[in-house]
SEGUSE-612164 format. One record per residue (C-alpha): residue in one letter; residue number from 0; x, y, z. Coordinates in pm, whole numbers, m for minus. Layout:
code: A pos: NUM east: X north: Y up: Z
...
END
This chain:
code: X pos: 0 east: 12869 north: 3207 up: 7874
code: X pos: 1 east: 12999 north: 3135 up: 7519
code: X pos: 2 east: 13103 north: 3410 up: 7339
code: X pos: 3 east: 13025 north: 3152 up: 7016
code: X pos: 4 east: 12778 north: 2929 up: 7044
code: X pos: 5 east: 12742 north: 2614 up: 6817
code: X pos: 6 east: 13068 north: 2441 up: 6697
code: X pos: 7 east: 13355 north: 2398 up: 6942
code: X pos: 8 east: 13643 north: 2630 up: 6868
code: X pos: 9 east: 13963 north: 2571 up: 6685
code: X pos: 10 east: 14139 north: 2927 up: 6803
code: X pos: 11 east: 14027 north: 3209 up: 6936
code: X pos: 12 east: 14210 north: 3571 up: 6932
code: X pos: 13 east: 14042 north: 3833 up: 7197
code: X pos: 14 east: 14189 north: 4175 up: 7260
code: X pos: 15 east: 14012 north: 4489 up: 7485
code: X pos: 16 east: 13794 north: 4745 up: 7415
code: X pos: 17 east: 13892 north: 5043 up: 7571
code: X pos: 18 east: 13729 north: 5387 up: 7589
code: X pos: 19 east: 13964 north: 5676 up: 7765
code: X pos: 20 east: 14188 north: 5439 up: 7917
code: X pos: 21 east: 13891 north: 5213 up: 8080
code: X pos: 22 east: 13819 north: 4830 up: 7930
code: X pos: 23 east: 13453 north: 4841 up: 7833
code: X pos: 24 east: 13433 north: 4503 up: 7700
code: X pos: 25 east: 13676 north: 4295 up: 7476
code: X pos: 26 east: 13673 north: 4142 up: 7099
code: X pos: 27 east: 13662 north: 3817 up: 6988
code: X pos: 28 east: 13757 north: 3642 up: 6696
code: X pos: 29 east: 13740 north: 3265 up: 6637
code: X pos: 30 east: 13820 north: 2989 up: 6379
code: X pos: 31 east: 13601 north: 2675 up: 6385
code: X pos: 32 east: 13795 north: 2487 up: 6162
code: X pos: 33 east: 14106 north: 2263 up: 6275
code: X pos: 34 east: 14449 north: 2394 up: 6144
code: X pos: 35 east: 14365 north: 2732 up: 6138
code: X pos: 36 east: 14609 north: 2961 up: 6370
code: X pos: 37 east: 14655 north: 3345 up: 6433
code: X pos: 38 east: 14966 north: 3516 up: 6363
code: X pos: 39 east: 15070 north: 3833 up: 6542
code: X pos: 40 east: 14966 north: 4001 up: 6220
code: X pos: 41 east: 14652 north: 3957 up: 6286
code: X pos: 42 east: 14688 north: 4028 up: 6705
code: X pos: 43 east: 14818 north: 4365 up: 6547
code: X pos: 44 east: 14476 north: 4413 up: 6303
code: X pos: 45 east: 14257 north: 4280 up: 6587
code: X pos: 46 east: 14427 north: 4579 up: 6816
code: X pos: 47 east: 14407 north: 4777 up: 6584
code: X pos: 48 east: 14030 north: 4724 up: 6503
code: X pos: 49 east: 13987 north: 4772 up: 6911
code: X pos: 50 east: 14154 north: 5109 up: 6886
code: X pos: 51 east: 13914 north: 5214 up: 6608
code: X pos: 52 east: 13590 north: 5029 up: 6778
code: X pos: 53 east: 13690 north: 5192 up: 7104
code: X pos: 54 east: 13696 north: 5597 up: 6927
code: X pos: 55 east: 13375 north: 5497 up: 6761
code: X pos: 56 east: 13189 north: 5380 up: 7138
code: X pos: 57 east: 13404 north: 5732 up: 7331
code: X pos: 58 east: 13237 north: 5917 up: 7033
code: X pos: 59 east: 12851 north: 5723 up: 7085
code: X pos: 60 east: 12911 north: 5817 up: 7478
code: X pos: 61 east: 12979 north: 6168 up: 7395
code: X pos: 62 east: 12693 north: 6204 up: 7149
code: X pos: 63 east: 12435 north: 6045 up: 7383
code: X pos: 64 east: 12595 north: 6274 up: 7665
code: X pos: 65 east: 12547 north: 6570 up: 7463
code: X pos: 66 east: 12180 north: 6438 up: 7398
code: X pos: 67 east: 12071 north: 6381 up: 7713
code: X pos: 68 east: 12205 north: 6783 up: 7796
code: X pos: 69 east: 12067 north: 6922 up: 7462
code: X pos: 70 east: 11770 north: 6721 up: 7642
code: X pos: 71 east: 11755 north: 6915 up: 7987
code: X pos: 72 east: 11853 north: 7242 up: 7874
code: X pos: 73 east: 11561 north: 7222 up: 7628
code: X pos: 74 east: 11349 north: 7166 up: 7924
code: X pos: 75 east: 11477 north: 7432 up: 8106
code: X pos: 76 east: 11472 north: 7687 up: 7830
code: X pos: 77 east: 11097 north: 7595 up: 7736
code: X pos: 78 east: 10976 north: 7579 up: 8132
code: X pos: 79 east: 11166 north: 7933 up: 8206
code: X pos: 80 east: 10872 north: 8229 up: 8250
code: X pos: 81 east: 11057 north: 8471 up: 8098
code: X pos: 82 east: 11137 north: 8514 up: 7693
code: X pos: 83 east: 11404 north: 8340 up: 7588
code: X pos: 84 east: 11578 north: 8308 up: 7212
code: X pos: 85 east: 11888 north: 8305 up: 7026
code: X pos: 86 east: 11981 north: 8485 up: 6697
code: X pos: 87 east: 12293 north: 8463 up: 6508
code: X pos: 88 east: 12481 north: 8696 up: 6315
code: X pos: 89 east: 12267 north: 8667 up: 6022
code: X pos: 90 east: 11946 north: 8774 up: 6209
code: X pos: 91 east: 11792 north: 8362 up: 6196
code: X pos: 92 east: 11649 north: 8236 up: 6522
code: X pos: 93 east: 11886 north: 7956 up: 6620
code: X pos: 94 east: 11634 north: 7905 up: 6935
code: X pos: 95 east: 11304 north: 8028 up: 7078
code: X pos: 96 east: 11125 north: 7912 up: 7394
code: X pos: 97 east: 10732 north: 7891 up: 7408
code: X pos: 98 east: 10718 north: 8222 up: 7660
code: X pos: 99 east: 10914 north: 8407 up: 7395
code: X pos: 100 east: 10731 north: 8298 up: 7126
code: X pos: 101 east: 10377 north: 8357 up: 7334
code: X pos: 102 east: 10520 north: 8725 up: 7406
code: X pos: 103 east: 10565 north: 8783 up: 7019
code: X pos: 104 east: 10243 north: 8628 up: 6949
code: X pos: 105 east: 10404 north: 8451 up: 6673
code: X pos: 106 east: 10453 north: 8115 up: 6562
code: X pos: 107 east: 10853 north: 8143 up: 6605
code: X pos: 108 east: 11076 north: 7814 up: 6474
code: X pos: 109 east: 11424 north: 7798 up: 6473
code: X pos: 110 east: 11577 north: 7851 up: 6138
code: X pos: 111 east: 11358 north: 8138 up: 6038
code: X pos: 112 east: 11488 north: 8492 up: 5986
code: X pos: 113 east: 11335 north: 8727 up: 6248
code: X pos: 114 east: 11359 north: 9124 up: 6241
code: X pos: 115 east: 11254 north: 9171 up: 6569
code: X pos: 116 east: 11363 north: 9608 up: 6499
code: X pos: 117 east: 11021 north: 9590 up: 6275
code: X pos: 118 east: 10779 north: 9510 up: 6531
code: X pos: 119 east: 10926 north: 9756 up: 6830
code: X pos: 120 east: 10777 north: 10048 up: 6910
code: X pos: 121 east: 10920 north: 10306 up: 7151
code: X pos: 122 east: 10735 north: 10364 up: 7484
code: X pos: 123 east: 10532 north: 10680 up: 7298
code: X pos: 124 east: 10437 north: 10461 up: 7026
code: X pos: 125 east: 10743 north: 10624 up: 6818
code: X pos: 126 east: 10907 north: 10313 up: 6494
code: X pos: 127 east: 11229 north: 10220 up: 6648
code: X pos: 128 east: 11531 north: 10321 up: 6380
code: X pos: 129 east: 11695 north: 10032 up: 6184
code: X pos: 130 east: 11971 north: 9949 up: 6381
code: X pos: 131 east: 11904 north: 10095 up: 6699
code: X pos: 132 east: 11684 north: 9819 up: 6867
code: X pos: 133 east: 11883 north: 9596 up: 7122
code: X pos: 134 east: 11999 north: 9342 up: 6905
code: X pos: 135 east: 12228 north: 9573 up: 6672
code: X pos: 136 east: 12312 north: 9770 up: 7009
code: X pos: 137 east: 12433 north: 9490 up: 7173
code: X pos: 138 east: 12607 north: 9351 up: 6848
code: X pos: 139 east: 12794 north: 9700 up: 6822
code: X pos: 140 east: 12896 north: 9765 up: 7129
code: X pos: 141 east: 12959 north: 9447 up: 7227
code: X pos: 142 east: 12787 north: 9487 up: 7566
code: X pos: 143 east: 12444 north: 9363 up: 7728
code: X pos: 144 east: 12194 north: 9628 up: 7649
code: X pos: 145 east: 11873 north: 9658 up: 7822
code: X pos: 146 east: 11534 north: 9860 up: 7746
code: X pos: 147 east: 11172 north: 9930 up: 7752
code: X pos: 148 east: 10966 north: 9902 up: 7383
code: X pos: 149 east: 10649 north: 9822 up: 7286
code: X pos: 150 east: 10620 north: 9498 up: 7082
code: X pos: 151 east: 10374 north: 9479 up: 6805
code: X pos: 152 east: 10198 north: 9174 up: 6788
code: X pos: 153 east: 9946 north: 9025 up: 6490
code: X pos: 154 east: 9688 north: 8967 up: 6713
code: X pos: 155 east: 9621 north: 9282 up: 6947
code: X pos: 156 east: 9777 north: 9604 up: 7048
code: X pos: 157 east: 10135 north: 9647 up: 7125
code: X pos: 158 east: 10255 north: 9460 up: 7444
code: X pos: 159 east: 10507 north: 9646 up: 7686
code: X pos: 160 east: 10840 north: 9439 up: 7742
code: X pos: 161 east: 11175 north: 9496 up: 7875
code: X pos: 162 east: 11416 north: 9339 up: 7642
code: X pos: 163 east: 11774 north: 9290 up: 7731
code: X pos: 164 east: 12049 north: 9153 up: 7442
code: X pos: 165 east: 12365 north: 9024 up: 7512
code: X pos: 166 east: 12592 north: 8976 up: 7212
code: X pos: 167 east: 12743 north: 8590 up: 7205
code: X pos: 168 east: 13007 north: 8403 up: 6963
code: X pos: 169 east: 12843 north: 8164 up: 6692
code: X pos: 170 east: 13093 north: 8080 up: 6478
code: X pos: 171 east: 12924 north: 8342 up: 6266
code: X pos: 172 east: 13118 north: 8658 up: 6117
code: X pos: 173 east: 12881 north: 8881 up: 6318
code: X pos: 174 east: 12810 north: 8807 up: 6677
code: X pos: 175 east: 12500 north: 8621 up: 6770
code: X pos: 176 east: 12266 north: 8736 up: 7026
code: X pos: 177 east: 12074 north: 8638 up: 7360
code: X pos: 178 east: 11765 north: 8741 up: 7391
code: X pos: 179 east: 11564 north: 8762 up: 7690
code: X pos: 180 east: 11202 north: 8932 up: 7692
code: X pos: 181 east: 10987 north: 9026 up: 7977
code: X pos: 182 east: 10619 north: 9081 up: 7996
code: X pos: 183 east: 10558 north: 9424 up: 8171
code: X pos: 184 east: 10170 north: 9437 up: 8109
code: X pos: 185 east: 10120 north: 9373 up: 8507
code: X pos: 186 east: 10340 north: 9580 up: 8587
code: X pos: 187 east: 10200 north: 9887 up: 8412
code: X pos: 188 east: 9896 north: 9775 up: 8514
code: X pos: 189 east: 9997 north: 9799 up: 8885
code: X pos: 190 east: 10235 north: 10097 up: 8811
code: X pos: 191 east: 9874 north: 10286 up: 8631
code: X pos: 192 east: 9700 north: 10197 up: 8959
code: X pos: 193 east: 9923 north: 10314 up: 9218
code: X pos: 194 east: 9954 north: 10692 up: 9039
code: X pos: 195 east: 9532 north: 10642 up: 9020
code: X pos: 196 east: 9560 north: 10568 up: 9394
code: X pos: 197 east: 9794 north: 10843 up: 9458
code: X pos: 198 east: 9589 north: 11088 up: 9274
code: X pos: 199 east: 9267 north: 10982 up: 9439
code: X pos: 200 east: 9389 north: 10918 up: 9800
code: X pos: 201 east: 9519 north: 11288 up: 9766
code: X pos: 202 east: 9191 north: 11447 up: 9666
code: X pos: 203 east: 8987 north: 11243 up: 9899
code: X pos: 204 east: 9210 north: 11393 up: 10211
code: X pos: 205 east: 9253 north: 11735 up: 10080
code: X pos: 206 east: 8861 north: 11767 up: 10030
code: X pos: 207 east: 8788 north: 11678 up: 10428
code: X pos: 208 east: 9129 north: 11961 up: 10538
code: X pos: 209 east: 8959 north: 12201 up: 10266
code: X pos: 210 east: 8615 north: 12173 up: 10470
code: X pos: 211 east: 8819 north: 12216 up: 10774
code: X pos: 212 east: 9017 north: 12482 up: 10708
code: X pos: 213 east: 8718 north: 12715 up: 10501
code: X pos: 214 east: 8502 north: 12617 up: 10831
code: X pos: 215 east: 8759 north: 12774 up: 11047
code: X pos: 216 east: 8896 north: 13069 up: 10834
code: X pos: 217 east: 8506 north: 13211 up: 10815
code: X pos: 218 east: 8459 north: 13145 up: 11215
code: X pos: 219 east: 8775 north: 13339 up: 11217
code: X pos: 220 east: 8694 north: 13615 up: 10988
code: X pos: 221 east: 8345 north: 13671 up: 11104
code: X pos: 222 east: 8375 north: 13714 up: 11519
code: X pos: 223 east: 7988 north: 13818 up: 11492
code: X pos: 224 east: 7874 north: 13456 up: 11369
code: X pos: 225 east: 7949 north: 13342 up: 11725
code: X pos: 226 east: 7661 north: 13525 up: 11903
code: X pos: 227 east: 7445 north: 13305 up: 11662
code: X pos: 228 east: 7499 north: 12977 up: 11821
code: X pos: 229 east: 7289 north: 12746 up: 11594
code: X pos: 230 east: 7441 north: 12897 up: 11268
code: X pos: 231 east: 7807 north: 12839 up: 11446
code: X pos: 232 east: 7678 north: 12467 up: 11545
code: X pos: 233 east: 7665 north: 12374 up: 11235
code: X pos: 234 east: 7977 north: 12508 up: 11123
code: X pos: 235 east: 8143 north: 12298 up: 11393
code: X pos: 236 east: 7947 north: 11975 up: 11280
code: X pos: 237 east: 8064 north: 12030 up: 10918
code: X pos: 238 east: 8441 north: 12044 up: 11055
code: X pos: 239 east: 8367 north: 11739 up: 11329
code: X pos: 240 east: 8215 north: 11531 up: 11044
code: X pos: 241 east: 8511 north: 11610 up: 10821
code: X pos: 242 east: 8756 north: 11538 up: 11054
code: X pos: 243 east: 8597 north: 11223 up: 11121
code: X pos: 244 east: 8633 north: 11120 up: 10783
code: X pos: 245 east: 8975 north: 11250 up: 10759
code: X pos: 246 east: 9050 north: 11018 up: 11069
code: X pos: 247 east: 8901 north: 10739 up: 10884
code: X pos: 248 east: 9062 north: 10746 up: 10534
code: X pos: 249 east: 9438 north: 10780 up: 10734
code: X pos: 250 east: 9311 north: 10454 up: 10929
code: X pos: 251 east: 9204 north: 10266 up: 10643
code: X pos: 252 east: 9593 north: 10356 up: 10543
code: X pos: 253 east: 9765 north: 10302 up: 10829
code: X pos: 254 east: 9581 north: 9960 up: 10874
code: X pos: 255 east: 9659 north: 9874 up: 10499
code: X pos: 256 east: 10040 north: 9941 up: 10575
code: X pos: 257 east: 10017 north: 9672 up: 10889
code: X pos: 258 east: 9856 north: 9416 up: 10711
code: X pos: 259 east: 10088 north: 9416 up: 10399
code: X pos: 260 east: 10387 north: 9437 up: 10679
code: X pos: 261 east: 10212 north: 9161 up: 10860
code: X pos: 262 east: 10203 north: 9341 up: 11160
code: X pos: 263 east: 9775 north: 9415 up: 11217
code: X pos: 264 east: 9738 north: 9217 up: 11556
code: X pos: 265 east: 9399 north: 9137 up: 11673
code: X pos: 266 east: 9260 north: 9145 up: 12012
code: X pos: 267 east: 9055 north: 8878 up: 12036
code: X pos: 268 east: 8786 north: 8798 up: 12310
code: X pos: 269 east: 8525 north: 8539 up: 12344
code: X pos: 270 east: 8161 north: 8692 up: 12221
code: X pos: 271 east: 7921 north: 8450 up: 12406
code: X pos: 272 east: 7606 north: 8635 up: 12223
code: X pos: 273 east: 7738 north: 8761 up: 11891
code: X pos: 274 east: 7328 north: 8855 up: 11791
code: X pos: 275 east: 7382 north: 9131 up: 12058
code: X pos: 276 east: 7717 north: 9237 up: 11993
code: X pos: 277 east: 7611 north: 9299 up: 11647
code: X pos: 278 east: 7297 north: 9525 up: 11788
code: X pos: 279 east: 7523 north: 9731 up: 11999
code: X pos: 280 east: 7852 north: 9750 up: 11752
code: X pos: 281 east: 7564 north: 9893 up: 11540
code: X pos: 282 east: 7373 north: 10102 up: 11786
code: X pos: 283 east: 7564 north: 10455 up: 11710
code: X pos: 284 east: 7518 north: 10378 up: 11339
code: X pos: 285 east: 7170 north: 10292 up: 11396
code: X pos: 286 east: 7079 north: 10668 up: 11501
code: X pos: 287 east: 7273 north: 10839 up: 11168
code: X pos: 288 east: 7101 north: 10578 up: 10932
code: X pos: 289 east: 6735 north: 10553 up: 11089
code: X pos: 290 east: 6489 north: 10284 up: 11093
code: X pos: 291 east: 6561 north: 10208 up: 10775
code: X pos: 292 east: 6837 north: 9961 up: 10920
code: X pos: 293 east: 6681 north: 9643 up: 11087
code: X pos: 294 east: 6893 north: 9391 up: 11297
code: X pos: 295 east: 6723 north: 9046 up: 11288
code: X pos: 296 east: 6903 north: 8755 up: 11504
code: X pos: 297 east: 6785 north: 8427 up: 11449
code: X pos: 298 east: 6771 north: 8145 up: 11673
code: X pos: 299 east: 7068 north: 8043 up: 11920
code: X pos: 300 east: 7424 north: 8159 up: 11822
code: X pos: 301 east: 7787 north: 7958 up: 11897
code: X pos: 302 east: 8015 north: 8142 up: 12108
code: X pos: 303 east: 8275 north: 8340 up: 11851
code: X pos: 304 east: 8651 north: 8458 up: 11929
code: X pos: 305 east: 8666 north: 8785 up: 11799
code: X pos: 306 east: 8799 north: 9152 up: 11830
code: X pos: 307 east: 8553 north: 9409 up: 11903
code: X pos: 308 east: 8700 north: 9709 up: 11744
code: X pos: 309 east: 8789 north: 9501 up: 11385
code: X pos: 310 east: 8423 north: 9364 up: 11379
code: X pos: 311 east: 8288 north: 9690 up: 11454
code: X pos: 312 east: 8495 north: 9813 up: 11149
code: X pos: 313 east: 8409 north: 9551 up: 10925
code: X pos: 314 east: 7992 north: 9606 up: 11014
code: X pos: 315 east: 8030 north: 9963 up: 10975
code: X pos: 316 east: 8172 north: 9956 up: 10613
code: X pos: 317 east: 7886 north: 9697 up: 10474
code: X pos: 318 east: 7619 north: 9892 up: 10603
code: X pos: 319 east: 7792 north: 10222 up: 10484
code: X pos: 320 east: 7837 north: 10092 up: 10143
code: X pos: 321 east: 7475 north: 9936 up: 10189
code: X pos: 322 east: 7349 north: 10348 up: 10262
code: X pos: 323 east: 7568 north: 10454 up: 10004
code: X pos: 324 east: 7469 north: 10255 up: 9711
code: X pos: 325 east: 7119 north: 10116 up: 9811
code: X pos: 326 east: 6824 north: 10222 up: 9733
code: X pos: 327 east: 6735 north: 10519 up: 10006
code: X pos: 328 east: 6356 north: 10431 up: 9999
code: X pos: 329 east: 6438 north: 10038 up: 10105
code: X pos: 330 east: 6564 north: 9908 up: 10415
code: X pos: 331 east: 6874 north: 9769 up: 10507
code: X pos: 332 east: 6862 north: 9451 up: 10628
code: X pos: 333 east: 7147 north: 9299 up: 10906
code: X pos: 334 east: 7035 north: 8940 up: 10982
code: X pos: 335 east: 7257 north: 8718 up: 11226
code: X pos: 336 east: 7246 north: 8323 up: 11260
code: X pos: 337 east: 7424 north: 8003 up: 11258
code: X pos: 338 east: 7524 north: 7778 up: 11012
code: X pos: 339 east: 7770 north: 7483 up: 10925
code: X pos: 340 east: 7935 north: 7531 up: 11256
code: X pos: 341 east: 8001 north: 7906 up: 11195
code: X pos: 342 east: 7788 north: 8243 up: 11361
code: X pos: 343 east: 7703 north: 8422 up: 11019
code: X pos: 344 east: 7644 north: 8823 up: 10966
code: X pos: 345 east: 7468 north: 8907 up: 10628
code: X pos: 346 east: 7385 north: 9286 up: 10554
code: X pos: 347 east: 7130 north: 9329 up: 10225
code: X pos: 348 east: 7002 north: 9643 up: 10064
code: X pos: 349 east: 6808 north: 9680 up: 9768
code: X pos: 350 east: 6911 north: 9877 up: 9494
code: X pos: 351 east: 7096 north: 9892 up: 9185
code: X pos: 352 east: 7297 north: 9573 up: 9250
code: X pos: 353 east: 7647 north: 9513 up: 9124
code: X pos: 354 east: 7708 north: 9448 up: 8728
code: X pos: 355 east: 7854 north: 9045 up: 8767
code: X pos: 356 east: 8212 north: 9163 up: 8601
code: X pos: 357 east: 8285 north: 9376 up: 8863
code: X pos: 358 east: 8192 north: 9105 up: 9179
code: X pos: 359 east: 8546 north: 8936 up: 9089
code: X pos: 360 east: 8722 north: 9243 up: 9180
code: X pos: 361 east: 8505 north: 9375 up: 9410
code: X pos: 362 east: 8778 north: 9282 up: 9726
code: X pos: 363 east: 9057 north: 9384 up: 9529
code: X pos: 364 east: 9282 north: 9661 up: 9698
code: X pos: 365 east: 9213 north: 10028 up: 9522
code: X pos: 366 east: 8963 north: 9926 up: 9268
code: X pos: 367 east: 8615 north: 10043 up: 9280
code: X pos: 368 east: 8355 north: 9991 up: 9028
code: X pos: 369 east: 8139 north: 10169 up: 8768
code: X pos: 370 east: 7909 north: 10287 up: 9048
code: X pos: 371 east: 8120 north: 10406 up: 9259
code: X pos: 372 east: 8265 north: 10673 up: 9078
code: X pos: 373 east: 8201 north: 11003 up: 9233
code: X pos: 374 east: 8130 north: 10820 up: 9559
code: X pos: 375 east: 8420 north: 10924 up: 9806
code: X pos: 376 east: 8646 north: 10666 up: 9873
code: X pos: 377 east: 9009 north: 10482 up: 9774
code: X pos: 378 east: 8882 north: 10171 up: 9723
code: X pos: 379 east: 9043 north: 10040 up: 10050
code: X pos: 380 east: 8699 north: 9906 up: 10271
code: X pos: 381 east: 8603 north: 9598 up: 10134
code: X pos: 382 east: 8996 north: 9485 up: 10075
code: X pos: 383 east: 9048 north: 9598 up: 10483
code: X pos: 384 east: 8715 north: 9392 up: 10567
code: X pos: 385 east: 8798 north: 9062 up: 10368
code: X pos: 386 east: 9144 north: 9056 up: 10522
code: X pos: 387 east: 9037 north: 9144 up: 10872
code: X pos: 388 east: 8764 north: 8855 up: 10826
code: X pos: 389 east: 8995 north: 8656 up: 10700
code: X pos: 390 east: 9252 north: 8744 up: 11013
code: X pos: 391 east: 8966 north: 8614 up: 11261
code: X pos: 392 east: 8960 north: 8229 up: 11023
code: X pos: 393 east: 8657 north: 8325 up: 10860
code: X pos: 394 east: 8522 north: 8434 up: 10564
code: X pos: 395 east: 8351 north: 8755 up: 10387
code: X pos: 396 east: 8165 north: 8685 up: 9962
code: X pos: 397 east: 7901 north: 8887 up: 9845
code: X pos: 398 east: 7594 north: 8783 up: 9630
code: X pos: 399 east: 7429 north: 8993 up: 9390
code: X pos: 400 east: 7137 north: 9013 up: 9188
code: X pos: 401 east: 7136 north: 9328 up: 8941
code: X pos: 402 east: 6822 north: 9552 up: 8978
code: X pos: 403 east: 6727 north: 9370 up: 9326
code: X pos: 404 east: 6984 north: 9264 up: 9620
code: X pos: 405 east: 7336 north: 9253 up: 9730
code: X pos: 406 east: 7409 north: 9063 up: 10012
code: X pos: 407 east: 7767 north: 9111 up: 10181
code: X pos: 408 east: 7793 north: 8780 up: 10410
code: X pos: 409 east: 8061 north: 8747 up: 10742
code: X pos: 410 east: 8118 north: 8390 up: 10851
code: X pos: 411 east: 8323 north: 8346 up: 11175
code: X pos: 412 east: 8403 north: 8001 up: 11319
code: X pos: 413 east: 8235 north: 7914 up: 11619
code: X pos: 414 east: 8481 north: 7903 up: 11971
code: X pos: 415 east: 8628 north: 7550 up: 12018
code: X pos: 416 east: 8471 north: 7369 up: 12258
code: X pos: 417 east: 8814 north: 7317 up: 12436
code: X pos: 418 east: 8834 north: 7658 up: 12465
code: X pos: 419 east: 8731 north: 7743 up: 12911
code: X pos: 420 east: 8562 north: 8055 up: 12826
code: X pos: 421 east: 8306 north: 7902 up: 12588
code: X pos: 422 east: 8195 north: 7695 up: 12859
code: X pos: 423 east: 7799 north: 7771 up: 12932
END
């Protein structure tokens, strides 16, 4: 291709264009009219333009080099969860990423001066000192300092975050500093929970020992209660009943500790009739509850894989909680069917229903709602039943109606038809 088009040439003088020792491309200069000649002065000028073309493309590589890094480390910095900013010596925010910012609550731009000392709060709620938050640590010591403050923010109460600073060299006097902030709401949240837990699993085992324990001191103390046998019956009932429940709140924690190690194993069998597995799994509760509870099975019912004992479990804590918080005048209501390919299980009661804030937590480990509170319990049941459902493919929701019903509904997938035992 011509490097001029139009006119023929007279002369042409070319010379490279090199950038660190490579030839990127050459330059060209040309006379179109006849007599005209180069001289090595001007091979000299024409290298010597090269030389200055070529420092001016090695500096346009370099610039769009550091632009395309500037480039990814922005992305990086403003996709990174956790807080991120830079302040130099002066206190102005060189950088800020959007979690930072979002922490602070603030509308944070680089180039504004930020006394982040002002808004921190000790973990009592105590001003921090002028000087003494991380950033003038860090910029003293010259180390990376770490702690836990509360950060006021504009638009609600103070946040908890862990802040850690770590001094850096800007070119500034005083060193700059690396900020990095970390949301701790969660885990205060979790950290309030599990001393809750620990607090209420505690009294809810000591109260079933205390029964135990008062039951057998007085047996003990009084050798003349034994020649009245009905009087001494019921002693022993009030220690078998709270041993029972003793043996069921260290189950509910033993299973808890399997499935969050992944090691609850089921052992699963084919239920050809689930309608009267359900009757007898139910038969002992049955007698304790009364006729209040009614079992209704309706039309034919798939063939389920399931195991016994973790159904049995699962039943027995929906129609507890169903005599617990239902209405003791209404019945309680365990209908069985088939649906969509699955053998359902729905227990209702009547009663005060459940407020429609709580239903979103209702399957969440530990919690337990307004009106549950000085109901025994941890809060473990309906977490142990969803995951145990959940362990056997199918599903466990609840549906509630304030003032009327709550329905707690099992869904199990029906046994493949591949599968030999589900053969009729």
């Amino acid at each position: 291709q011509p490097v001029f088009p139009g006119q023929p040439l007279r002369a042409l003088l070319g010379v490279p264009l090199q950038v660190e020792g490579q030839t990127v491309g050459g330059l060209f200069v040309a006379h179109q009219r006849a007599g005209r000649t180069f001289t090595t002065v001007d091979l000299h000028l024409a290298h010597l333009l090269a030389a200055h073309v070529g420092v001016l493309l090695a500096h346009a590589r370099l610039y769009a080099q550091e632009a395309r890094a500037r480039a990814v480390l922005e992305a990086v910095l403003g996709a990174a969860p956790v807080g991120l900013a830079v302040l130099d010596g002066e206190g102005r925010l060189r950088h800020v990423n959007p979690a930072f910012a979002a922490l602070s609550g603030q509308a944070l731009r680089p180039g504004q001066p930020w006394r982040l000392c002002a808004q921190l709060l000790t973990p009592t709620g105590q001003p921090v000192p002028a000087g003494q938050g991380p950033c003038g640590r860090a910029r003293r010591s010259g180390q990376v300092v770490m702690g836990e403050y509360l950060l006021r923010r504009p638009d609600g109460p103070p946040r908890p975050v862990r802040l850690l600073a770590t001094p850096v060299a800007l070119g500034d006097p005083t060193p700059g500093v690396v900020l990095v902030g970390l949301d701790l709401t969660l885990e205060k949240e979790v950290q309030r929970l599990r001393e809750e837990w620990t607090a209420l699993v505690a009294h809810d085992l000591r109260h079933p020992v205390q029964l135990i324990a008062g039951f057998a001191e007085l047996l003990q103390a009084r050798p003349d209660l034994w020649t009245q046998p009905a009087q001494v019956g019921a002693y022993l009932q009030h220690i078998r009943e709270a041993a029972a429940r003793l043996d069921r709140r260290v189950g509910d924690l033993l299973d808890l500790a399997r499935l969050e190690a992944g090691r609850l194993r089921l052992e699963r069998a084919l239920l050809p009739d689930l309608g009267a597995e359900v009757q007898g799994l139910l038969a002992e509760l049955a007698l304790a509850v009364g006729p209040r509870l009614k079992v209704e099975v309706q039309g034919p019912l798939p063939p389920v894989r399931a195991d016994r004992q973790r159904l049995a479990q699962v039943l027995e804590n929906l129609v507890t909680n169903a005599v617990k918080y239902g209405d003791p005048t209404r019945p309680i209501v365990v209908r069985v069917w088939a649906e969509g390919g699955e053998a359902r299980v729905a227990v209702t009661n009547w009663g005060p229903g459940i407020p429609p804030e709580e239903v979103p937590h209702l399957f969440e480990r530990f919690r337990r709602g307004r009106s549950a509170r000085g109901t025994p319990g941890v809060g473990l049941g309906l977490y142990l039943a969803r995951r145990l459902v959940e362990l056997h493919g199918g599903r466990l929701w609840v549906e509630s109606t304030p003032g009327e019903t709550t329905t707690f509904t099992v869904a199990l997938p029906a046994a493949s038809p591949d599968d030999p035992e589900a053969a009729p």
